[in-house]
VEXVOPA-759848 format. One record per residue (C-alpha): residue in three letters; y negated, x negated, z negated. Coordinates in steps of 0.02 Angstrom, whole numbers, plus 50000, padded with zeros to 5 digits. Layout:
N
REC  type     c2     c1     c3
REC   ala      Y      X      Z
...
***
This chain:
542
REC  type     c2     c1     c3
REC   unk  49768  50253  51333
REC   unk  49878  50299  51183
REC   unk  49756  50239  51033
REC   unk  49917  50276  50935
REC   unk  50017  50133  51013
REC   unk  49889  50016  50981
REC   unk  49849  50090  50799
REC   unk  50031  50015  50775
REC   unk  49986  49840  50812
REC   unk  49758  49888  50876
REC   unk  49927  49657  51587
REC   unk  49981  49500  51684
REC   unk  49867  49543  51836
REC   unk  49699  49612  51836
REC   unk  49650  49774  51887
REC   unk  49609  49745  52085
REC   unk  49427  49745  52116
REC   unk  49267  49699  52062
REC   unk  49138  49755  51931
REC   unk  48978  49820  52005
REC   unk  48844  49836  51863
REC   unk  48718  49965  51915
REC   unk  48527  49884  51888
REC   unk  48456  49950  51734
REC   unk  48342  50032  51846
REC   unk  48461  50147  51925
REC   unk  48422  50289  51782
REC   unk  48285  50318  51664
REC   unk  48312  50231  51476
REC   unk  48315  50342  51348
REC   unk  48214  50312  51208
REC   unk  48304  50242  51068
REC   unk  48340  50358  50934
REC   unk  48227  50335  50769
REC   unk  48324  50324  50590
REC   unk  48407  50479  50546
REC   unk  48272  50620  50449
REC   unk  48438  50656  50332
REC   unk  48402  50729  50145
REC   unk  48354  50600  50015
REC   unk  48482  50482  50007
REC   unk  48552  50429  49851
REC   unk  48621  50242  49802
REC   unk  48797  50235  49836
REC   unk  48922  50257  49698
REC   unk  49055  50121  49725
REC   unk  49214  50137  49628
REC   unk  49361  50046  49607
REC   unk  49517  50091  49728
REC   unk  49616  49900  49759
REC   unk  49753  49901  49843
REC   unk  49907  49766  49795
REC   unk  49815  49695  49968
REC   unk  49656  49721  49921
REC   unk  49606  49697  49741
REC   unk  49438  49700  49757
REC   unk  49420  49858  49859
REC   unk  49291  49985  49801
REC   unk  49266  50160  49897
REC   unk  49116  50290  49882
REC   unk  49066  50454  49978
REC   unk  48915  50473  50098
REC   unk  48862  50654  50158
REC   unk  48778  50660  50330
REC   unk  48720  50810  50439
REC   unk  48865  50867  50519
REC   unk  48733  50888  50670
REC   unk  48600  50741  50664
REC   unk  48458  50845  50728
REC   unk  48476  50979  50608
REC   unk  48463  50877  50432
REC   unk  48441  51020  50338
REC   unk  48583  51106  50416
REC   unk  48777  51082  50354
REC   unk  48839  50909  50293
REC   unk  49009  50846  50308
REC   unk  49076  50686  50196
REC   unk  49112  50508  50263
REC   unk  49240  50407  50158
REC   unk  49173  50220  50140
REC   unk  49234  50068  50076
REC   unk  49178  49885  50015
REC   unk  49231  49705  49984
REC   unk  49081  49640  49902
REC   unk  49006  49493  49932
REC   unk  49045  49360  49772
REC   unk  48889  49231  49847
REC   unk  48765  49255  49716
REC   unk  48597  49181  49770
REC   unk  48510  49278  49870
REC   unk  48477  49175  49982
REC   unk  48662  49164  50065
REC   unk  48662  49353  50076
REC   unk  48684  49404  50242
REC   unk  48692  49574  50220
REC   unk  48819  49709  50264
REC   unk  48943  49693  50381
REC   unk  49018  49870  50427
REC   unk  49189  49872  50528
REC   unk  49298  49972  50640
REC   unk  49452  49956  50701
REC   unk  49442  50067  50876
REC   unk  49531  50231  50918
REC   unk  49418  50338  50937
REC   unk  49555  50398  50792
REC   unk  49553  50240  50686
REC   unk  49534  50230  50529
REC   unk  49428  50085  50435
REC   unk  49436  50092  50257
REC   unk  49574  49980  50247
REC   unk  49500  49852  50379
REC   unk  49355  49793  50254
REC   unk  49474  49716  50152
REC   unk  49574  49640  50300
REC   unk  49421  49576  50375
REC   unk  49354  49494  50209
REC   unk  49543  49424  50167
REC   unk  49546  49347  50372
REC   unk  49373  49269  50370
REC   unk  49364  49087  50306
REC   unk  49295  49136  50125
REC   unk  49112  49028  50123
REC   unk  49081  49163  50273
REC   unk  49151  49310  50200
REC   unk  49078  49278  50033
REC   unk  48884  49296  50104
REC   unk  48936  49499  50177
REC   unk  48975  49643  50105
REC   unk  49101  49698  50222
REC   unk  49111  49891  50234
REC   unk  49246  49995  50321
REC   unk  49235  50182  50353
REC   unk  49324  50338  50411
REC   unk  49246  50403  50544
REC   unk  49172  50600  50555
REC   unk  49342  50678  50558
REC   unk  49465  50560  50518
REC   unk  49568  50503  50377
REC   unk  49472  50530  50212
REC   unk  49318  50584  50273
REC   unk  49310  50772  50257
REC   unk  49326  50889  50356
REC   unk  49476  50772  50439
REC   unk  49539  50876  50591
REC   unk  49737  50925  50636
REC   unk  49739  51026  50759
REC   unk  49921  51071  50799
REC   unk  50064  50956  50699
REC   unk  50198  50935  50781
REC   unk  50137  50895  50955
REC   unk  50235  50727  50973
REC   unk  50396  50796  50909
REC   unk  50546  50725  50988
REC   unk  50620  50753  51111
REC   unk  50466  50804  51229
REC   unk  50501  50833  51428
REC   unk  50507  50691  51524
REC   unk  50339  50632  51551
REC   unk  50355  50608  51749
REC   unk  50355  50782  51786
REC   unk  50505  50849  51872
REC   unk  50448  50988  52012
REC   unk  50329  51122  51976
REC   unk  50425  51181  51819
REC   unk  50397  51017  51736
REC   unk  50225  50999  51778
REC   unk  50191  51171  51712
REC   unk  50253  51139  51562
REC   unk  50149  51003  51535
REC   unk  50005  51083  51566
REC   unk  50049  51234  51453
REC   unk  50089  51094  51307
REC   unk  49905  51003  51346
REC   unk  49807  51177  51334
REC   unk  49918  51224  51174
REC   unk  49842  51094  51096
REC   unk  49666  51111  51167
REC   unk  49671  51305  51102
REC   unk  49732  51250  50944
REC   unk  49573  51120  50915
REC   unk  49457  51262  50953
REC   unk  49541  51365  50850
REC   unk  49561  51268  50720
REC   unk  49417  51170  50709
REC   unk  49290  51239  50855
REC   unk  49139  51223  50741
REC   unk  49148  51051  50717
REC   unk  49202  50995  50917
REC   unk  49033  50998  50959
REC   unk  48994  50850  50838
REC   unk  49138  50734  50873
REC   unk  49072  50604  50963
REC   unk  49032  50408  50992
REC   unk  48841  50467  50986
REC   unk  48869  50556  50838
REC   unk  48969  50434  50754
REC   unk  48822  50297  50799
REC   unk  48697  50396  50705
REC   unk  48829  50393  50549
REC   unk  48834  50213  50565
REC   unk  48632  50203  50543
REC   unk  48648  50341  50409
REC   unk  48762  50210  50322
REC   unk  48627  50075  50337
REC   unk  48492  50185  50267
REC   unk  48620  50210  50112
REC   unk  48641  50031  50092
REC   unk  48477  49995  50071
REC   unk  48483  49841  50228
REC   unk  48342  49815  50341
REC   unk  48497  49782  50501
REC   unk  48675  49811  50513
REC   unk  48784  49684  50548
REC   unk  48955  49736  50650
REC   unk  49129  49687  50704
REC   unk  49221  49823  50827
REC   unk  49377  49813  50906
REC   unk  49427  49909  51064
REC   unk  49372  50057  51045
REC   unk  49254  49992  50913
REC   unk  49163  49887  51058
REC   unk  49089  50053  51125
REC   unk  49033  50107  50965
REC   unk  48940  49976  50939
REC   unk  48860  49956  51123
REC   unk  48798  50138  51083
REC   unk  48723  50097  50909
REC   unk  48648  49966  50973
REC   unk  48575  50053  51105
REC   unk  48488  50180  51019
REC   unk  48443  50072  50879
REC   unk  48410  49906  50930
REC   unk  48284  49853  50809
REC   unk  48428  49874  50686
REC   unk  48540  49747  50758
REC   unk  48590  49609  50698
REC   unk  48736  49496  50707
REC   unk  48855  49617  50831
REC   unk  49061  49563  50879
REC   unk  49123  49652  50986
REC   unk  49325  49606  51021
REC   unk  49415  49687  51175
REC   unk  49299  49780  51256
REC   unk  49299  49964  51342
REC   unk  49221  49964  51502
REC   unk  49080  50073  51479
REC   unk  49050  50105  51684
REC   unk  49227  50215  51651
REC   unk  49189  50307  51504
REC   unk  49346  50402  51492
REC   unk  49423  50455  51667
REC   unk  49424  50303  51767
REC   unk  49465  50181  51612
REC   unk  49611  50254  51570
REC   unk  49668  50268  51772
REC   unk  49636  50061  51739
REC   unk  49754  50051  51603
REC   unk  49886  50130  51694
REC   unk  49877  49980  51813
REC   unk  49839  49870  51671
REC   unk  49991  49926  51577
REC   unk  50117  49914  51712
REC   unk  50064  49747  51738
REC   unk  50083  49693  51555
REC   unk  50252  49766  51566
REC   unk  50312  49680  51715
REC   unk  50249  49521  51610
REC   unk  50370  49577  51479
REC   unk  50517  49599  51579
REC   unk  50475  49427  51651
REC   unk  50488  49371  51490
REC   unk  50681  49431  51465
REC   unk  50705  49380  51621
REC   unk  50670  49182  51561
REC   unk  50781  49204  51421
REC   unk  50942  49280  51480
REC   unk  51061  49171  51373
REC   unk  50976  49283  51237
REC   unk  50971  49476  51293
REC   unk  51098  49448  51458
REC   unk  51007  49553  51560
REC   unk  50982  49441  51711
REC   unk  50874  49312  51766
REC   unk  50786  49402  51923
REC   unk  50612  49498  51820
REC   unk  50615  49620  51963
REC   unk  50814  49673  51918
REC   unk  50771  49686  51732
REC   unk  50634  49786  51764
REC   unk  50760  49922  51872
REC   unk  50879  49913  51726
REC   unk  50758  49979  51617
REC   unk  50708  50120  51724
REC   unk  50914  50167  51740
REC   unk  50896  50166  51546
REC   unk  50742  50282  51547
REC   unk  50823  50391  51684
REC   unk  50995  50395  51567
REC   unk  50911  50440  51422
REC   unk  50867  50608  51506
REC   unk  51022  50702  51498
REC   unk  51085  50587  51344
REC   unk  50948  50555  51214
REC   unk  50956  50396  51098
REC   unk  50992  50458  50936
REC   unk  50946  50634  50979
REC   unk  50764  50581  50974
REC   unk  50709  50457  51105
REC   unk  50734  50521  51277
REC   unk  50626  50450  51425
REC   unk  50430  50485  51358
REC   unk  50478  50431  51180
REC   unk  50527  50271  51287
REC   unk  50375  50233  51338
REC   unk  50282  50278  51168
REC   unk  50421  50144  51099
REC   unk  50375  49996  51214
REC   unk  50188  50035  51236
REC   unk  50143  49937  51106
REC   unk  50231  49785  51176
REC   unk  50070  49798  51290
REC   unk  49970  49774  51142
REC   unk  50050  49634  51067
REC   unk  50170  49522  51127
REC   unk  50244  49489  50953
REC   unk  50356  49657  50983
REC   unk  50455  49595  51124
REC   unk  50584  49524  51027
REC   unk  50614  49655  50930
REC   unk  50613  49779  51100
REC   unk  50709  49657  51208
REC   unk  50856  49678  51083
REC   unk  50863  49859  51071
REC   unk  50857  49854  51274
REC   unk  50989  49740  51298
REC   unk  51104  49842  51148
REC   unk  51075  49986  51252
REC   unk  51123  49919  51420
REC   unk  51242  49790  51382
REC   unk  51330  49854  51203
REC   unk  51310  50016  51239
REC   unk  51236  50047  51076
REC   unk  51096  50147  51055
REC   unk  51063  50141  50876
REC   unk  50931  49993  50907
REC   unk  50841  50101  51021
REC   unk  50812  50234  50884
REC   unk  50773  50116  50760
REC   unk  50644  50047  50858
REC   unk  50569  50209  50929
REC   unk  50550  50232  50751
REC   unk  50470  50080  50694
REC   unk  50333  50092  50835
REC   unk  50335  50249  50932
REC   unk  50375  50401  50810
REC   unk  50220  50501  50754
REC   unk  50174  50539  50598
REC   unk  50061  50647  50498
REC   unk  49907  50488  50517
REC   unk  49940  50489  50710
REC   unk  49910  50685  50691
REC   unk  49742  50638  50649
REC   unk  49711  50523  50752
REC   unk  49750  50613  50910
REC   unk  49668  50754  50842
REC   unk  49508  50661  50844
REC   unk  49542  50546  50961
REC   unk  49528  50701  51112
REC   unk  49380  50771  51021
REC   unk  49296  50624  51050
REC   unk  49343  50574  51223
REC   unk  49336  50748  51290
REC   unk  49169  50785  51222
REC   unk  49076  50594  51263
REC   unk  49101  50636  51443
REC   unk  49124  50721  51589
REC   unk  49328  50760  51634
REC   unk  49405  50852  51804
REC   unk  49426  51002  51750
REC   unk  49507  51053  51901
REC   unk  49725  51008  51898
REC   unk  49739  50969  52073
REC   unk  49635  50826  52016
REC   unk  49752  50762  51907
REC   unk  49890  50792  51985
REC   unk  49837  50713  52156
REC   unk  49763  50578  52046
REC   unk  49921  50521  51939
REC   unk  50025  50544  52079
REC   unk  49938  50409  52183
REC   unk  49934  50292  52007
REC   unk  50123  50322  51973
REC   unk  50173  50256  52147
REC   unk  50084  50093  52096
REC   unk  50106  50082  51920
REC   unk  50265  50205  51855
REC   unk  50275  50139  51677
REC   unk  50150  50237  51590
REC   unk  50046  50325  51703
REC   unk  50100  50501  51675
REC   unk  50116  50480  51474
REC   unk  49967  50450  51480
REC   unk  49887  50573  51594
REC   unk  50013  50686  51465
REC   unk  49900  50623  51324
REC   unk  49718  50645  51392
REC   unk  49766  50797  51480
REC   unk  49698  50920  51340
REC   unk  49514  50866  51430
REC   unk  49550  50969  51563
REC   unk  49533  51126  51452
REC   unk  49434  51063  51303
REC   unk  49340  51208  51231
REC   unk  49163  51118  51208
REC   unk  49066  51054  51346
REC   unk  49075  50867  51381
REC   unk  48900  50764  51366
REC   unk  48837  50646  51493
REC   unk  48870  50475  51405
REC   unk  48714  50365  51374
REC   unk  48683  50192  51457
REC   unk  48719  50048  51354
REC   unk  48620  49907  51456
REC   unk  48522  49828  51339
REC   unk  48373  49679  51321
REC   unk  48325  49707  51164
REC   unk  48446  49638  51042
REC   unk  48503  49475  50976
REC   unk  48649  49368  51043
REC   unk  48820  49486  51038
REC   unk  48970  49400  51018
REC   unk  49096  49470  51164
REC   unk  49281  49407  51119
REC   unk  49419  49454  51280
REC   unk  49578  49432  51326
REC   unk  49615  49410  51525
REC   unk  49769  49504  51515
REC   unk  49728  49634  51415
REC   unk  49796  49781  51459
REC   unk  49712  49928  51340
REC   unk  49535  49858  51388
REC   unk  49558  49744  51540
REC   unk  49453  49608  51566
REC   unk  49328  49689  51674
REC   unk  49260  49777  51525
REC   unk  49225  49616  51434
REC   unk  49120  49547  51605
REC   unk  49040  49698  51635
REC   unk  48971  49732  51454
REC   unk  48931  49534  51446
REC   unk  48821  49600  51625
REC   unk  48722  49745  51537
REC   unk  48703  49656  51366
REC   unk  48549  49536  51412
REC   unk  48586  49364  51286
REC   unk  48758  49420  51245
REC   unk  48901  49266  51233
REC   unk  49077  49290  51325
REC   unk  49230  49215  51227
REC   unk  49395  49248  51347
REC   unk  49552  49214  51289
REC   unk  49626  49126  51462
REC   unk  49806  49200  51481
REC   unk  49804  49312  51326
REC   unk  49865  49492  51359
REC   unk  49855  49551  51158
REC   unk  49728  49669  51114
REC   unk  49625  49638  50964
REC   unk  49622  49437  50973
REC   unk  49485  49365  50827
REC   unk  49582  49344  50656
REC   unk  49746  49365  50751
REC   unk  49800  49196  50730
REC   unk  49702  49094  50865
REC   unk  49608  48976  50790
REC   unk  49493  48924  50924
REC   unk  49435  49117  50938
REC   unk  49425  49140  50738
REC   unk  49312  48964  50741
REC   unk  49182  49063  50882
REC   unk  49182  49206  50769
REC   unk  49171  49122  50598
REC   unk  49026  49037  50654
REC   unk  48935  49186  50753
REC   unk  48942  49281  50577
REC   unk  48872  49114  50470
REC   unk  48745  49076  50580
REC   unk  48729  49177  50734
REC   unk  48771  49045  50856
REC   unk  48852  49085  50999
REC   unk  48902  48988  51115
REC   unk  48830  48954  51280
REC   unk  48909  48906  51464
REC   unk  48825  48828  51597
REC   unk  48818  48968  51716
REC   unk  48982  48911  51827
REC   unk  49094  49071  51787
REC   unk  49054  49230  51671
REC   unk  49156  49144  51517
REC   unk  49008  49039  51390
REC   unk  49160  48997  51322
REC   unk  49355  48970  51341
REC   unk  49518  48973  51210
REC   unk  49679  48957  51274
REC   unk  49818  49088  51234
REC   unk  49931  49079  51097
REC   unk  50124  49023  51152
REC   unk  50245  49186  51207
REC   unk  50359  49240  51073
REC   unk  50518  49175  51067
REC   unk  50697  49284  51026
REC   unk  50706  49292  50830
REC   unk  50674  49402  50708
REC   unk  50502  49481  50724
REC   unk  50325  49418  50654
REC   unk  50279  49519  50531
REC   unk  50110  49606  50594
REC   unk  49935  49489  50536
REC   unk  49829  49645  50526
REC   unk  49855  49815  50468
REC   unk  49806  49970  50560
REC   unk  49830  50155  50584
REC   unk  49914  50240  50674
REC   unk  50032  50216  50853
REC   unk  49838  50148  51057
REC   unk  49709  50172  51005
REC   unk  49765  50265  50888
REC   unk  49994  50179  50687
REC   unk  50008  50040  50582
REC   unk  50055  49847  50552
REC   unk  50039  49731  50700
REC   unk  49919  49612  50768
REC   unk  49800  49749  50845
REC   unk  49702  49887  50723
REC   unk  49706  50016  50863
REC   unk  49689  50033  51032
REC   unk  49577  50075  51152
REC   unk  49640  50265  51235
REC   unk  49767  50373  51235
REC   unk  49930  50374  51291
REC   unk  50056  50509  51251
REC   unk  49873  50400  51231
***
């Protein structure tokens, strides 16, 4: 799913179905990895770089091998930063805490000092909390852009219309795929979550700590599943908030989000539909829901603005599936459209949260090098197409803007890798924190990683569909993680459901002026910034 939409912030049903966790048994373990055989590394040269935000930021550069079993071979440069920890005896240090906000896309070094401002400050104060650009993103070097410009308004409709329209969406997916390999076809090879996992130990080792502590959102939660994984003697205290289901590593999770999205955006129009006094679009959910798809099919031959015709639609109220906090702000720009006939709104809020920019460049950029080379991808378009057409019957709202922005893995230039499984019995208590509504990582994902991870704690947030949902304002899930990272607690249920533990939501929005986003992020998912979710899980178009 679009990691952009939820990079601006970070479903009502559930996806249909159960999780089946294969036995551990089912394939052979691999061996966890041993600590990376880089060059000598040197102490880590922190310097100053606050932020109005962040005052106490430092940053500092880490070279790793750009491929981990070739240490002598070429290095590239990770970009690192640090709120340090102000406890001073030594024995209240916990150690590092290292941070990411999801993507794959994201980037970090401004989380470290969101995470250490959002934590109650006796916790914070025993971590350093350290953020990071991942291989290829942001600051780290070399950061890939492979073709600028992709996202330009206004792109073709994203439902293709007849052959013609399909074709040219598959001409504009391997345009960009030929421009990555192009472009940047000696580094594709090393893009990856495994890759990026043996950074994350390379960053321990250059810290100096025995174990890693770790928060990960979305995106993030995979990460860390893998890290852990192949280093589990390094773990320590692990959070991992809105998780990707790592049974559908990429294909089939993103086919869930499509359902998981439509849902969350019948909830929305639901929503408007309780509150017609205010937007005046009618009180029937099912009738607002067909006025907004008579908007989308008017902006076709008549543009908003000259920019927002029907995909930059969706890439406008996409992030209202990450975070409820929008839908104020995108109820009023629907209901100026329909019932004012004003479309000014409509541009101004495409925008505000769906226009790219040269970060979301980036993050795309990196966020297909990493999804198309962790894992296997139809490489065949009748796939696809027979696929998305079956989805889009179900759920029309996003499916094919997001088949739009994943479709470069049908002709990615570098072979895909067989993704490794993340069961694991051989860490401490991990801290799972999930949403049941959730529509960028629906709530399967939480259950089934809760399933592989032997000791690990579920937290659900009962009738929350945000993404990213510790240090978002929900005190009852901020308490569970506050005390997880002072003294690795979790909690524990008595066996009746999957949940050890239950929060209820925070209230629905109500029609005023918007909320100004409580965390900052990057990009438009899970890859744009401000809102209550650092970045989302997948693409949609991402």
């Amino acid at each position: 799913m679009n990691p952009r939409a939820g990079m601006l912030i970070a479903t009502g049903a559930l996806v249909a179905g159960t999780v089946t966790v294969l036995p551990a048994s089912a394939e052979p373990r691999p061996e966890p990895r041993p600590e990376p055989t880089v060059r000598p590394i040197a102490p880590l040269a922190w310097t100053a770089c606050a932020t109005p935000a962040y005052p106490r930021l430092q940053c500092a550069t880490l070279k790793v091998p750009l491929n981990h079993d070739d240490p002598a071979g070429r290095s590239i440069t990770l970009a690192l930063t640090r709120v340090a920890r102000t406890a001073k005896a030594p024995k209240d240090y916990q150690g590092p805490l290292l941070v990411n906000p999801g993507g794959p896309g994201g980037s970090g070094r401004m989380m470290a000092g969101f995470v250490a401002a959002s934590l109650p400050s006796k916790v914070a104060a025993r971590y350093d909390v350290i953020g990071f650009d991942p291989r290829g993103v942001g600051r780290s070097e070399p950061a890939l852009d492979c073709k600028a410009g992709h996202f330009d308004p206004v792109r073709p409709d994203s439902v293709p219309i007849g052959a013609a329209g399909e074709r040219r969406g598959v001409e504009r997916a391997q345009a960009f795929a030929e421009a990555c390999g192009k472009k940047h076809g000696d580094v594709l090879p090393y893009i990856d979550t495994v890759s990026t996992a043996r950074d994350m130990e390379a960053i321990r080792v250059a810290l100096g700590a025995p174990e890693l502590n770790y928060l990960g959102y979305s995106y993030g939660t995979y990460l860390g599943a893998v890290y852990a994984r192949l280093y589990p003697e390094r773990v320590r205290r692990f959070a991992l908030d809105s998780v990707v289901n790592p049974q559908g590593v990429w294909y089939e999770d993103n086919i869930a989000q499509d359902y998981a999205f439509d849902s969350r955006h019948k909830d929305f129009m639901a929503w408007i539909a309780r509150r017609d006094t205010t937007y005046g679009l009618g009180t029937d959910p099912a009738a607002v829901e067909s006025a907004w798809y008579r908007m989308r099919e008017a902006l076709r031959s008549s543009p908003a603005g000259g920019k927002v015709g029907p995909a930059e639609l969706e890439d406008t109220f996409l992030p209202g599936g990450y975070y409820n906090g929008y839908w104020p702000k995108l109820a009023a720009a629907f209901s100026a459209y329909v019932n004012d006939k004003d479309p000014a709104p409509l541009t101004k809020a495409y925008e505000a949260y769906g226009a790219s920019d040269a970060t979301a460049v980036n993050g795309y950029s990196v966020y297909t090098s990493v999804q198309c080379r962790d894992a296997k991808w139809p490489r065949d378009w009748n796939v696809w197409r027979k696929d998305n057409w079956d989805v889009h019957l179900k759920a029309p709202f996003s499916t094919w803007n997001n088949a739009w922005y994943n479709a470069p893995c049908a002709f990615w230039p570098v072979d895909s890798l067989t993704p490794p499984d993340v069961s694991n019995d051989q860490v401490p208590p991990v801290l799972i924190l999930q949403a049941t509504d959730d529509a960028a990582t629906p709530y399967e994902g939480g259950v089934a990683l809760h399933r592989m991870v032997e000791g690990s704690s579920l937290v659900v947030e009962e009738g929350g569909g945000n993404h990213g949902v510790a240090l978002s304002g929900n005190a009852c899930l901020d308490e569970h993680l506050a005390a997880y990272l002072d003294t690795g607690r979790v909690p524990r249920g008595d066996g009746g459901s999957e949940a050890d533990a239950v929060c209820a939501a925070l209230p629905e929005p109500e029609p005023e002026p918007e909320p100004k986003p409580v965390k900052s992020a990057t990009s438009r998912s899970g890859a744009a910034t401000g809102g209550t979710v650092l970045h989302g899980l997948l693409g949609h178009g991402g």
